[in-house]
N, C-alpha and C positions, 0 to 999 in steps of 0.2 A: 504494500500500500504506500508507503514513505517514497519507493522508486517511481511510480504512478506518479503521484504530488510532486515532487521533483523534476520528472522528466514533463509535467504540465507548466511548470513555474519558468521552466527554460523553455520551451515554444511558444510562450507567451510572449507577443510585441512588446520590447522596452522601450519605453519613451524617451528615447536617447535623439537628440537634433544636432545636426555637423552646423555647428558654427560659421559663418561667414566674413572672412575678413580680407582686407586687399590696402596694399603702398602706394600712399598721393604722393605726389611730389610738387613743389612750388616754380614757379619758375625761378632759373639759375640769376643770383643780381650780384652789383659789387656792391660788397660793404660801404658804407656813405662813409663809416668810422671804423677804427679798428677792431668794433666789438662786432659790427658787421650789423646787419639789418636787424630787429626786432620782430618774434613772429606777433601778429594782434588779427585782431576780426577780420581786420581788410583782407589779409596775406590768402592771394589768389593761389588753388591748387589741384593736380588734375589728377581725379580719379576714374580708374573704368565705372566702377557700378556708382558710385556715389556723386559723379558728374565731373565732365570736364574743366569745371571755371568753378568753381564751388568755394567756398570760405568753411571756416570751423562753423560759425552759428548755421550755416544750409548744410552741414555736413550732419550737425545734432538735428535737427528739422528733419532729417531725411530717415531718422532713427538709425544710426550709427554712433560711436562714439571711440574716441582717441583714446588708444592702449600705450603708446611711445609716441615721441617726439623725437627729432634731432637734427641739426645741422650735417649736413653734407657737403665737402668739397667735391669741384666736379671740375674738370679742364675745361676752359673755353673753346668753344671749336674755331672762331679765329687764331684768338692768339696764345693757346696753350696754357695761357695763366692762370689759375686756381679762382675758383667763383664760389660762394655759398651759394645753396639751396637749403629750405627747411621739406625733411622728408615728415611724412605720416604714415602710421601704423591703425589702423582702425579696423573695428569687427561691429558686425550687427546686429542692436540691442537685440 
């Protein structure tokens, strides 16, 4: 009887949901100052599912939310020189 109950309890659907999450990225700028750009509401960033041109507040509106943050160097494709960009990390609520 217990192997019955057991073997029912394991063919039973678990409510288990694959999470969803995906990397924006800002467009690449020069630091204005040495500490380099500020990320805030404005800071425009492109994501597949969560939208091309999107901001943090349309990113939370959209029911996602930011897991990491961080600066990212990236080569300029002119001229080789190091550029910040602010990347994002987000999954949905």
């Amino acid at each position: 009887m217990k192997k019955l109950i057991l073997a029912a309890l394991l063919a039973a659907p678990m409510g288990v949901s694959a999470a969803e999450g995906e990397v924006c990225i800002a467009k690449a700028i020069q630091p204005a100052s040495e500490h380099g750009q500020a990320l805030s509401n404005d800071t425009r960033f492109e994501c597949l599912a969560a939208g091309k041109d999107t901001t943090l507040p349309e990113i939370y509106k959209k029911g996602w939310r930011v897991t990491s943050q961080f600066p990212q160097m990236v080569p300029d494709a002119t001229t080789g020189l190091p550029r910040t960009r602010w990347t994002l990390v987000i999954e949905k609520i």
